[in-house]
N, C-alpha and C positions, 0 to 999 in steps of 0.2 A: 520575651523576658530579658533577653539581650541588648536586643539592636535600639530601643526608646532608652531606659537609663544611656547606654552609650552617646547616641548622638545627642541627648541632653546635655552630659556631666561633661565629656569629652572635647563636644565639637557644639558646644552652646545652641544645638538646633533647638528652634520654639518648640514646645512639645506638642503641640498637634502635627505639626508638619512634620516631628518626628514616628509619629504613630501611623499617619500616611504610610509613607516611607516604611515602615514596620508591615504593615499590611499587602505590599503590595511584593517585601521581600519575604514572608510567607506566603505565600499564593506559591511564589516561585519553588520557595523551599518544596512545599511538601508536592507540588509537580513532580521535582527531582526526585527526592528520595521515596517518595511514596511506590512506585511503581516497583523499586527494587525490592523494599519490603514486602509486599505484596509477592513477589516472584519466586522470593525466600521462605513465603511461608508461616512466615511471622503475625501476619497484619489478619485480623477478625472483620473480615468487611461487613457481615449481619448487622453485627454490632456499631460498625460506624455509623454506616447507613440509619440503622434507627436512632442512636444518638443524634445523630447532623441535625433531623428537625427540632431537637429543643436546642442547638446551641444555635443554629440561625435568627432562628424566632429570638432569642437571646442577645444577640449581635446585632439586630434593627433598631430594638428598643435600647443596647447600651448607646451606641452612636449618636441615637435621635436626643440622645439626653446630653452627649459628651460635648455640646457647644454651650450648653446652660452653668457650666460647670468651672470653675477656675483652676487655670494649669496646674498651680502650685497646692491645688487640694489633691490633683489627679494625682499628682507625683506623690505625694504622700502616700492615700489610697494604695497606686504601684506598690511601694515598699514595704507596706505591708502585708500587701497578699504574696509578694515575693519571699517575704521572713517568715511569712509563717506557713509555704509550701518546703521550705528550705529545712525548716523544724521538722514538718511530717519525714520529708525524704531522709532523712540526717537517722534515724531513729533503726534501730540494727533489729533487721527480721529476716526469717528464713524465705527461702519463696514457697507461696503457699497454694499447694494444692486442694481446694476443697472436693472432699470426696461423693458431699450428697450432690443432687440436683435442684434447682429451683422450677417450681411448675411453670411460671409466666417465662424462664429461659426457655424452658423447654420446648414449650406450645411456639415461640419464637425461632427455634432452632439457634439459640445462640452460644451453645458451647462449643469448643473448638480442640484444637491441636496445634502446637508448634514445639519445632525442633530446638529443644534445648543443647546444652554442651555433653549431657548425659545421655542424648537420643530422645527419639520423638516422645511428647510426654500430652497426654490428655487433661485438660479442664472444664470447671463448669461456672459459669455463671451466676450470680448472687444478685440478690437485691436490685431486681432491672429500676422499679419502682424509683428509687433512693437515688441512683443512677440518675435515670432522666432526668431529675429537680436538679440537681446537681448540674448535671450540664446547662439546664437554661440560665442558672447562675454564671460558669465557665462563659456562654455565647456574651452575656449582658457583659462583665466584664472588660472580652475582647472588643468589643464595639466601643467601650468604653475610654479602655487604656490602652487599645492596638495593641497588645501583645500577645494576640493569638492562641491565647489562655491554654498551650498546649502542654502545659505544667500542673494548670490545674485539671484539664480532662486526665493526665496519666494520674493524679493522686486521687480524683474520684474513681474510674475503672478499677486501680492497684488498692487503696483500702476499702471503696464500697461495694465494688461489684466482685473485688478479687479474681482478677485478671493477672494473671504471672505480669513481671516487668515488664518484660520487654515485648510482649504481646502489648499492654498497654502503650506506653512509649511508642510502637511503630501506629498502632490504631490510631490516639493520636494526632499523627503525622499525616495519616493520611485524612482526618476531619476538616485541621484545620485552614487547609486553602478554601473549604466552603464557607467555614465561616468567617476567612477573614476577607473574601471577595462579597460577603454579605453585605460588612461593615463599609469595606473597600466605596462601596457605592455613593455612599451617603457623604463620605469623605472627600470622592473626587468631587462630588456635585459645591462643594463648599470651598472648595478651592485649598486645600489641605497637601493635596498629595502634588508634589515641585519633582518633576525627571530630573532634575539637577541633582537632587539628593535621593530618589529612590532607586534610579539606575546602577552607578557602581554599588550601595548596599546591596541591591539583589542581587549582581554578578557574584559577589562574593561570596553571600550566604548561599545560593544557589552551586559552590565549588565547594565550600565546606561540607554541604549536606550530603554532595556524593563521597565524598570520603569519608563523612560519621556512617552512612550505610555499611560500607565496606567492614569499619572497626568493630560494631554492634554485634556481628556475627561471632567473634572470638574475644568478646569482653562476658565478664561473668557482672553477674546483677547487682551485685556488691561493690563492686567498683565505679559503673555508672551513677548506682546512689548518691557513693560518695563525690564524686564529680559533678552532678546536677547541684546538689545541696550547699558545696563551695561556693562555687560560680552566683546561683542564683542570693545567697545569703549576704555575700559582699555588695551586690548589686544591689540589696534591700537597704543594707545602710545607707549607700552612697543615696539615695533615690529620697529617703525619708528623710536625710539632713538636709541634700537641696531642697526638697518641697518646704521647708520648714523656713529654713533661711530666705524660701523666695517671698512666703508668704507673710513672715514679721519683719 
């Protein structure tokens, strides 16, 4: 969601080769940080795990499409699923525990536990159904736009399947290096992804994401919100005025 506006708007990279480059410093990222979340307690592997096959299957068929496509629609397209995950996130809610069960989580085992800043707090899982359609949108996307659609899996988990934040957010983290090495594929074979440009991106992203693990444990979900929502909503502007201006 970051690193394609950036290396577009910033450093003029063609936006494929910026999406490359995006995929390949995911991969790295959620390597890094994944393992710590996981360690912590945080991360609902069940649930990754059965998500991952609709965002893969999701991420062959966006890719397989993302060369039929013109940059300057892509970029648009970007900015707006950026604006309007920025919307969902921006919107002030409590974190919500649902108290019933869902029979398909259940037969699943996909409810879980993770340690809030209150102490260890139990959830359950909602709408698996809703969920997986949702992800293979998220995978298609990522193949799509290279951004690793891990914005969009935390806003589907966090309002469809209502998944605490940051149980969302770390799960994820840990999705999407499957499915952006899905993408990854189709991309290197096309001649997309340049080490010139995806090598120092990864170092970096790959340094920051062990220090976002480290802060996540002593950040409350309110704050993250509102940090996500900044970030990603500035980036939506920037993204839809250049596709616009590239394209008239």
């Amino acid at each position: 969601m970051v690193i394609v506006p950036m290396l577009t708007l910033l450093f003029g990279v063609d936006f494929r080769y910026a999406v490359g480059a995006s995929l390949v410093s995911v991969i790295a990222t959620s390597s890094g940080a994944a393992a710590a979340y996981v360690r912590q307690g945080f991360t609902n592997i069940r649930v990754g795990m059965f998500l991952e096959v609709a965002t893969t299957v999701g991420a062959v068929v966006g890719a397989s499409l993302a060369g039929l496509i013109s940059t300057s629609l892509l970029g648009v397209v970007l900015g707006l699923v950026l604006l309007y995950s920025a919307f969902v996130a921006s919107r002030p809610r409590q974190e919500h525990i649902v108290g019933t069960r869902d029979p398909l989580a259940v037969r699943l085992r996909l409810d879980g536990t993770y340690p809030s800043l209150d102490g260890e707090r139990e959830y359950h899982v909602q709408r698996v159904p809703l969920g997986f359609g949702l992800m293979f949108g998220a995978g298609a996307l990522s193949g799509l736009l290279g951004i690793g659609s891990g914005a969009l899996k935390v806003l589907a988990m966090d309002q469809a399947m209502c998944l605490p934040f940051k149980v969302s957010t770390t799960t994820s983290n840990f999705m999407i290096g499957v499915t952006a090495a899905a993408s990854a594929g189709i991309y290197l074979a096309r001649g997309y992804i340049d080490p010139g440009i995806a090598m120092p991106v990864m170092l970096g992203v790959l340094s920051g994401s062990m220090v976002g693990a480290r802060v996540l444990t002593r950040t409350r979900s309110a704050a993250l919100r509102a940090v996500f929502a900044l970030v990603i909503g500035v980036l939506a502007i920037q993204m839809i005025v250049h596709g616009v201006a590239g394209r008239f």
